[in-house]
ZAMARGU-4260 file (C-alpha; in steps of 0.2 Angstrom, whole numbers, plus 5000, padded with zeros to 4 digits):
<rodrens>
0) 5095/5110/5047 | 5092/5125/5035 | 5108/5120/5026 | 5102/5104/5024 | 5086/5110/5016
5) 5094/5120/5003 | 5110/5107/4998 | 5109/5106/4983 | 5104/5086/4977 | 5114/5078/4962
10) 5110/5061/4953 | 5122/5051/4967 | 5117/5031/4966 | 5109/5034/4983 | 5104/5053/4983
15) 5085/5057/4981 | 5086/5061/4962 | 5094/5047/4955 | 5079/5036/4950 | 5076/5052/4938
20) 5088/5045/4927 | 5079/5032/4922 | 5068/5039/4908 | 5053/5031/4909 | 5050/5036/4927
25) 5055/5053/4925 | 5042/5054/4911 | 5027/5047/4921 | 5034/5057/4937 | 5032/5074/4930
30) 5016/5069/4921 | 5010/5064/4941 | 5015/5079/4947 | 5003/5089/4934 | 4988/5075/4939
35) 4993/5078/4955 | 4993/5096/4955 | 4975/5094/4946 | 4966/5084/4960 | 4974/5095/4971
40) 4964/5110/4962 | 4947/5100/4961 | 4948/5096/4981 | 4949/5115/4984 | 4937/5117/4972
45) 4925/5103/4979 | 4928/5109/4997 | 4922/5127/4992 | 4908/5123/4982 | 4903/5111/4996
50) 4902/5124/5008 | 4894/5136/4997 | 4879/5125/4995 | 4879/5119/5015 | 4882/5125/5033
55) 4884/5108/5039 | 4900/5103/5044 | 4898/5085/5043 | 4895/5087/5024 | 4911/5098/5021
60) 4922/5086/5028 | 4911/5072/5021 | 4921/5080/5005 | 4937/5070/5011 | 4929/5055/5015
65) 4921/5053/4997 | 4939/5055/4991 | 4946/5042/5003 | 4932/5030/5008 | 4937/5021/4992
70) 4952/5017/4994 | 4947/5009/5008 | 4934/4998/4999 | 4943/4997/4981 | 4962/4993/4988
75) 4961/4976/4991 | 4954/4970/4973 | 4963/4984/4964 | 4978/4976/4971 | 4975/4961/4965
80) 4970/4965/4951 | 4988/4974/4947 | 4997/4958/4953 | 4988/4947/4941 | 4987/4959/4924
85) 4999/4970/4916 | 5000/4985/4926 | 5001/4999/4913 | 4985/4993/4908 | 4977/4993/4922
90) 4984/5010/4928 | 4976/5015/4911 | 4961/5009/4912 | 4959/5017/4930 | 4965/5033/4924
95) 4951/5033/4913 | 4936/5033/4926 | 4947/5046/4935 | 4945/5058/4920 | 4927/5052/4916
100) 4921/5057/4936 | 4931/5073/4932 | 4924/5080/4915 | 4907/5074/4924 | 4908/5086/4939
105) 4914/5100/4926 | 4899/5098/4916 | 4886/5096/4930 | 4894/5111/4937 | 4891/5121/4922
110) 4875/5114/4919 | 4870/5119/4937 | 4865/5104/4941 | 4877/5098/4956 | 4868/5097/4973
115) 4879/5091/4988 | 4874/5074/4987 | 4879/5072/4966 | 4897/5082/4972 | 4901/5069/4984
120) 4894/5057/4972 | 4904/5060/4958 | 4919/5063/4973 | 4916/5045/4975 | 4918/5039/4956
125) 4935/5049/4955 | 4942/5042/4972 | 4936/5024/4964 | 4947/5028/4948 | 4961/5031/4961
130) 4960/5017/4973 | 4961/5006/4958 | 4976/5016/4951 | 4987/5017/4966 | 4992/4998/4968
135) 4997/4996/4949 | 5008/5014/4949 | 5016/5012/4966 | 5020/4993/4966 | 5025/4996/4946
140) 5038/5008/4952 | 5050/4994/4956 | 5049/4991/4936 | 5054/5006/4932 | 5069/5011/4943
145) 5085/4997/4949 | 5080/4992/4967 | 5095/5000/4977 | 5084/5016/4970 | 5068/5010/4976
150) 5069/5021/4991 | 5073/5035/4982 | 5056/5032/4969 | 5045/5031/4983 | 5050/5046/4992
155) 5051/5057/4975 | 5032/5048/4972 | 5029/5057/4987 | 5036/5074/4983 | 5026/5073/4969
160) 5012/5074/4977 | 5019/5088/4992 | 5026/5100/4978 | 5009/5099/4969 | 5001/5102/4987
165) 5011/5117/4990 | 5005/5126/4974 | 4989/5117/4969 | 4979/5123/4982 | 4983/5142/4980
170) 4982/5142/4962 | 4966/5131/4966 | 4960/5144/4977 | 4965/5157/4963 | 4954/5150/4953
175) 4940/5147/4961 | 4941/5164/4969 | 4941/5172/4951 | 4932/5158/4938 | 4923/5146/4950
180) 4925/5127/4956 | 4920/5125/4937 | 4934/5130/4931 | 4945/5122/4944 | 4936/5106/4940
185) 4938/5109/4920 | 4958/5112/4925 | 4958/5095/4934 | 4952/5084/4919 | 4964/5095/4910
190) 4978/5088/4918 | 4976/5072/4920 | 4980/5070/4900 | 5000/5070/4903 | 4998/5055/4913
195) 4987/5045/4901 | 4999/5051/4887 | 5016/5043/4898 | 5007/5029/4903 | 5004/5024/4884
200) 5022/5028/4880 | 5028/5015/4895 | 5035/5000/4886 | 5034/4989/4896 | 5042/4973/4897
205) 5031/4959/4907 | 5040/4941/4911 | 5025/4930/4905 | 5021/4918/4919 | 5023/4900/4915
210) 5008/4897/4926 | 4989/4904/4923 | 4985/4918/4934 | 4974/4916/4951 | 4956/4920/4947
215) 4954/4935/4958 | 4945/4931/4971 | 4960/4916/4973 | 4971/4931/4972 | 4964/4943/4984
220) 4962/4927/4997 | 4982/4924/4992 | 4986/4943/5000 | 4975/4943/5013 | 4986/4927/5018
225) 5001/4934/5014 | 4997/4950/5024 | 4989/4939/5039 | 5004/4928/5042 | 5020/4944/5040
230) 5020/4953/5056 | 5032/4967/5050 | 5016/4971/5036 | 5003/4971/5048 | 5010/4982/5061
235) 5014/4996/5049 | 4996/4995/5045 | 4991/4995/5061 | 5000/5009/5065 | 4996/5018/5047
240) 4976/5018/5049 | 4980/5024/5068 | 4988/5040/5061 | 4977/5042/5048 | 4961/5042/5060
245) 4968/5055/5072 | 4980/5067/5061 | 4964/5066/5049 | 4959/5082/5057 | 4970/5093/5051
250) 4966/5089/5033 | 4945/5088/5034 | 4943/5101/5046 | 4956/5115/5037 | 4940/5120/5026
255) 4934/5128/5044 | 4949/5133/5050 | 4951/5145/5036 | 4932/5149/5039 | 4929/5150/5055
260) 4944/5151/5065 | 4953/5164/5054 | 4938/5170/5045 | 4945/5170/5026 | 4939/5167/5010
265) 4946/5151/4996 | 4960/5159/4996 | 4963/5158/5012 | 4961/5140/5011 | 4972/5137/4996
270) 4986/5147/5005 | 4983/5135/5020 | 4987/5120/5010 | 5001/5125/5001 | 5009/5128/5019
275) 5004/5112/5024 | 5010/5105/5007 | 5025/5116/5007 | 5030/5105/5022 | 5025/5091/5017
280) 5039/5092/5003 | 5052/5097/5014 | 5048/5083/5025 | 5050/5072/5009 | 5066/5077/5007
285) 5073/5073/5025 | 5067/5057/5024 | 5082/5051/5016 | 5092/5058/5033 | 5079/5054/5046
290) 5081/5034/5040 | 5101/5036/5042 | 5100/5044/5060 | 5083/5035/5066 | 5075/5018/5068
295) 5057/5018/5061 | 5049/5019/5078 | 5059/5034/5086 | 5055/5042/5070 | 5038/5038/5068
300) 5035/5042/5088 | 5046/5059/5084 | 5034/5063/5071 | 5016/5061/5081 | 5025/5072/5094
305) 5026/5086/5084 | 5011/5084/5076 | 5000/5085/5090 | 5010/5100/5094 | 5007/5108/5076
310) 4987/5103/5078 | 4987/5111/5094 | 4994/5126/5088 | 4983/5127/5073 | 4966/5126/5086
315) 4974/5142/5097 | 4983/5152/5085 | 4971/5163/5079 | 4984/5170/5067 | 4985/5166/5048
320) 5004/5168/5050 | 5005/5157/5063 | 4994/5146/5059 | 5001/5142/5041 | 5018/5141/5050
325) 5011/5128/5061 | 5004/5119/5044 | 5022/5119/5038 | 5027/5111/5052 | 5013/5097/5052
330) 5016/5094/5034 | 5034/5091/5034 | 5031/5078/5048 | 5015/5071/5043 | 5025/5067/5026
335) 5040/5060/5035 | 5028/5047/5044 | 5018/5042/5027 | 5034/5038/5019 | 5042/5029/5031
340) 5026/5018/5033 | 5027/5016/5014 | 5045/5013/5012 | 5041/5000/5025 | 5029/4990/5017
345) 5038/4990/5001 | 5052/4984/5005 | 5045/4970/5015 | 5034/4963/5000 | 5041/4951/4987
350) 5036/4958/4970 | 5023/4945/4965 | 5012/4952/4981 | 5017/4968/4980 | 5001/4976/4973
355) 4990/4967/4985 | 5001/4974/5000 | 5003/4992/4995 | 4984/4992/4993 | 4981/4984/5011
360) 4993/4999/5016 | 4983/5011/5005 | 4966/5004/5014 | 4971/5006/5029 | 4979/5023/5029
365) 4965/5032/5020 | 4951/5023/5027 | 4959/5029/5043 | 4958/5045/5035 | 4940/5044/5028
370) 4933/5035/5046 | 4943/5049/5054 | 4938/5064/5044 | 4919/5058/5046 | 4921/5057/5066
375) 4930/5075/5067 | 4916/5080/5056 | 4903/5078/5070 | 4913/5083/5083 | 4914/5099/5076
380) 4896/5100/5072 | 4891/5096/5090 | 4908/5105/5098 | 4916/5116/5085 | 4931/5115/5077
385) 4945/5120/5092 | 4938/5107/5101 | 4938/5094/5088 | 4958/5100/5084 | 4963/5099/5103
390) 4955/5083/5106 | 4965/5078/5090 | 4982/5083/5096 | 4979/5075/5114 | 4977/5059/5104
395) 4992/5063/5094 | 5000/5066/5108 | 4998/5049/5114 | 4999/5039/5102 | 5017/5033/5102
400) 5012/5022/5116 | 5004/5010/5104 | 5023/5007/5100 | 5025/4997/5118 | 5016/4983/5110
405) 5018/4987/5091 | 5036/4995/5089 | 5040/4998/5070 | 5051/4983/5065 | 5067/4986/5057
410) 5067/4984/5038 | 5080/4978/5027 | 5081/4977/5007 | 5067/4970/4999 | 5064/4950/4998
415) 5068/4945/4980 | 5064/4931/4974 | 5073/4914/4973 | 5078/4907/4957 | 5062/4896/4950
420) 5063/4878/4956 | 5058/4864/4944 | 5043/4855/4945 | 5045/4840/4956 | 5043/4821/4946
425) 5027/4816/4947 | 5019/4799/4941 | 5001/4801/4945 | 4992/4810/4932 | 4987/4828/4940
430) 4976/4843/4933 | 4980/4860/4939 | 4965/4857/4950 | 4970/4841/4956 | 4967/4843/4977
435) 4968/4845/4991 | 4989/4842/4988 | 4996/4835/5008 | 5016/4838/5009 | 5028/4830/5021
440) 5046/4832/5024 | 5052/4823/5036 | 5070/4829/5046 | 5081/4818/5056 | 5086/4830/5070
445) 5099/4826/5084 | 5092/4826/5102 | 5105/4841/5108 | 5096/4853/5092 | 5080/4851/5095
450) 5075/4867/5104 | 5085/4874/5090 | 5078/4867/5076 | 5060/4868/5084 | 5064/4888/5084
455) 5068/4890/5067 | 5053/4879/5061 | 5042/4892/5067 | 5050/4904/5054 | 5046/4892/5043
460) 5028/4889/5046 | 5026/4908/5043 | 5034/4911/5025 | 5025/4892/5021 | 5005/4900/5027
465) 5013/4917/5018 | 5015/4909/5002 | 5000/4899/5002 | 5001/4883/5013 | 4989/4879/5026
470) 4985/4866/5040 | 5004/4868/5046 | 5011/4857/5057 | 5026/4849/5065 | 5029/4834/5072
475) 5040/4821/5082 | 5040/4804/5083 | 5038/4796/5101 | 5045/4783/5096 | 5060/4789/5085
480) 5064/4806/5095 | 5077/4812/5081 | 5064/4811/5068 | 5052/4828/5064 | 5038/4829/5051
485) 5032/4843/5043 | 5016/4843/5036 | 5006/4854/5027 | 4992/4857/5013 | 4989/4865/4997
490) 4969/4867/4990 | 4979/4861/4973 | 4991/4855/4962 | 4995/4873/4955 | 4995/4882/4970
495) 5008/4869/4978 | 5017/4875/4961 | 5013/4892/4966 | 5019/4890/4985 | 5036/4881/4982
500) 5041/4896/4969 | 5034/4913/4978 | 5050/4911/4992 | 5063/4925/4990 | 5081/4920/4995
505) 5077/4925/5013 | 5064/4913/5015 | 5075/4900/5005 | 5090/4901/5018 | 5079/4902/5032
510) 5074/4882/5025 | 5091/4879/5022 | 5094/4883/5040 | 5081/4869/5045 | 5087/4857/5033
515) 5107/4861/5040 | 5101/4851/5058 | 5095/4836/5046 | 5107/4820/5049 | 5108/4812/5035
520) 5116/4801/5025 | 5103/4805/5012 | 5094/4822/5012 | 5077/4827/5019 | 5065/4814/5014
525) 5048/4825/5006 | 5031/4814/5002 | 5018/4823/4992 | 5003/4816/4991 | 4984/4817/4984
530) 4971/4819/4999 | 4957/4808/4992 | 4944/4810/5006 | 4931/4799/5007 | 4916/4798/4994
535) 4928/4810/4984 | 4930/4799/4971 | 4915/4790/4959 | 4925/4776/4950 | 4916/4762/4942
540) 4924/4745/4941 | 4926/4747/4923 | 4934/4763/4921 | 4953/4764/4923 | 4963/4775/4935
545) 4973/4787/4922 | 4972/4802/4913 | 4991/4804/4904 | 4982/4817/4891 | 4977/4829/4908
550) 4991/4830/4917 | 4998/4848/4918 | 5012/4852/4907 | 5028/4854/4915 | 5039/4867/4908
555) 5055/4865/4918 | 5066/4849/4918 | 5061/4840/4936 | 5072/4840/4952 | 5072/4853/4967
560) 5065/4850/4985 | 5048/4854/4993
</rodrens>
């Protein structure tokens, strides 16, 4: 195993350095790591100043939760947000308010004028600029590296953050120790300027759409579905915000184990998070290994084993040595299990929902954190911070039960997208809010297939509710058993467009499968059609049923299927 750690790692198409040769990421990835290595610094300094100012538990560890909670609130339109505008713009912008929030708690903690409630505060403002952030950089990764190296990016996104953890916090507690939490917070805004600097120099190269964007509240609606009807997606963030709510005692409550449990100083504290972050790095090297040699639930299960042993360690040790050796340990596996649930969700969104399903991810891991570190904080007010810890690790412990009923399923590349269908002939004149749009597709299906090609529709209801269809159904004919109808409804003309073009190949063989049990001679028959409900439309006699100069331009010669 320690050979492993210490091979050295070349540029190989699928070793862990190979996305590095692609410039641009290299260049925004080393600017990260300085950011990274900057909010690392200010959580030190934040924590210690906190404690400085307050006894209460609850508020230290409230600290964390200001950090997270937005992530929690923010992720969801911030990922929309990234899907529907060009990303380095919005990672820009968000960058921005980061900086703002930082060069404000560096001059209200010069001036003197920072109370507990205006650090968590202004806590809260930067973890804003970050949730909106994290969607556009993550899900613009695939942008900037080939996807066989996709893997590879995410986990480097992660070591990152780990080598930056493993030095941050001591240098942060250096400096806090020697300048105060002003200086560590001056340092932070300081280093955020390399990323704003890479972020401007990205040229990058958007594919305009040939249809307007979805307004955002359309948008975030369009991910929530997405989300709702992929199993794969919702388990891993089931199983994400269960970590994040139990192992979130190790992170909020470490302020008090370096105060009260080894009775230490910042620096202390700083040398407990680099061990933590110093494992965290050399778990985010493994992962590579631990993906070839394990499914995701034996490893996932593998890593809340031995972190509720870690936790339990770090709550009876008593020992600084120890007890940083029992923080390398947590890191390295708490890492491993963060990036296989990230890996996980990237490679099981297409790329036009990819920002609005890494932010679900990112909501639901670090508001398991921020609900978790809250609820760790009042246990440890009510019952100190061993207790908290133990009862921490006995969850831990547990926890891979929940794979009985939600196993980690087995993830394979990422779903691209299928080519771009054209528009289908239409006669009626039709605005892009023309709606609601009613589709039918009717299969002639021999008796003998029909279990079979009942089984495979099922699949097919879920990528047509995925990509934005609604009031599903399939039918047979009791009168004609060999005939099935498929049915299903779009709000409007452009998101039928929409629908019929989000498919990735996966989902296009799956209705190629479906369509393989159809008869013949002539291929599937598909009706669409205008809902016109009753009092929905206000003609006069005199006023004539067309409106050639409205109809929505098509850009694409016509043909395809549904």
């Amino acid at each position: 195993m320690i050979d492993d750690l210490v091979k050295p790692r070349t540029f190989t198409a699928d070793g862990i350095t190979a996305p590095l040769r692609h410039t641009t990421f290299r260049r925004i990835w080393l600017a990260s790591l300085l950011s990274n290595l900057g909010a690392l610094i200010r959580g030190v300094g934040a924590a210690w100043a906190m404690m400085q100012m307050t006894q209460s538990a609850d508020k230290v560890a409230m600290v964390q939760t200001a950090l997270m909670l937005p992530v929690m609130l923010v992720s969801i339109p911030a990922g929309a947000i990234a899907d529907m505008y060009d990303r380095r713009i919005v990672a820009l912008v968000s960058l921005g308010i980061v900086l703002a929030g930082a060069t404000a708690l560096a001059m209200f903690t010069w001036l003197g004028i920072v109370t507990p409630n205006w650090l968590l505060a202004l806590c809260f403002v930067v973890g804003i600029g970050a949730a909106l952030m994290d969607p556009a950089w993550q899900s613009s990764v695939g942008e900037q590296v080939p996807l066989e190296t996709l893997p590879a990016a995410v986990t480097l996104n992660s070591i990152s953050y780990n080598i930056a953890r493993s030095a941050g916090p001591a240098i942060g507690g250096i400096v806090v120790a020697t300048a105060g939490a002003v200086a560590a917070f001056a340092l932070n805004a300081l280093l955020y300027l390399p990323l704003l600097l890479a972020l401007f120099l990205w040229k990058r190269i958007s594919e305009p759409s040939r249809l307007p964007p979805e307004k955002l509240n359309r948008a975030i609606v369009s991910g929530l579905r997405y989300i709702a009807h992929s199993p794969s997606i919702k388990i891993v963030l089931t199983r994400s915000m269960v970590t994040g709510v139990i192992g979130g005692a190790i992170i909020a409550l470490m302020p008090l184990v370096a105060r009260d449990l080894l009775h230490g100083d910042a620096q202390t504290y700083g040398i407990l998070l680099s061990a933590f972050g110093l494992g965290a790095v050399i778990g985010a090297l493994n992962v590579t290994e631990v993906r070839k040699h394990m499914n995701g639930e034996a490893a996932i299960r593998a890593c809340a084993l031995s972190m509720a042993g870690a936790i339990a360690a770090v709550a009876l040790s008593g020992e600084p040595v120890l007890t940083a050796a029992a923080l390398v340990l947590a890191g390295a596996v708490w890492m491993m299990a963060w990036a296989l649930f990230n890996i996980g969700v990237q490679l099981s969104a297409p790329r036009w929902v990819a920002g609005r399903s890494l932010a679900a991810y990112q909501a639901a891991s670090s508001g398991g954190i921020a609900i978790g570190s809250w609820a760790w904080g009042h246990l440890t007010d009510a019952a100190g911070v061993e207790t908290a810890l133990l009862v921490s690790a006995a969850l831990m412990l547990v926890s891979p039960l929940l794979g009985l009923w939600l196993p980690i399923p087995r993830i394979g590349a990422r779903g691209e997208e299928a080519e771009v269908l054209a528009d289908p002939e239409v006669r009626l004149a039709l605005t892009g809010r023309s709606g609601p749009l009613v589709v039918e597709i009717e299969y002639r299906v021999a008796l003998e297939n029909a279990r079979a090609f009942h089984n495979v529709m099922q699949d097919v209801q879920l990528f047509r509710q995925r990509n934005g269809a609604y009031g599903w159904s399939i039918a047979r004919d009791i009168a004609d058993p060999e005939l099935w109808t498929e049915r299903y409804h779009c709000p409007t003309w452009l998101d039928y467009l929409r629908q019929r073009n989000r498919s990735t190949r996966s989902e296009r063989a799956i209705e190629q499968q479906a369509i393989a049990f159809h008869l013949g001679p002539g291929p599937v028959r598909v009706r669409r059609m205008l809902e016109r409900p009753f009092g929905s439309v206000r003609w006069k006699e005199d006023v004539p049923d067309h409106a050639a100069n409205e109809v929505l331009p098509h850009h694409y010669k016509h043909g395809g299927s549904q």
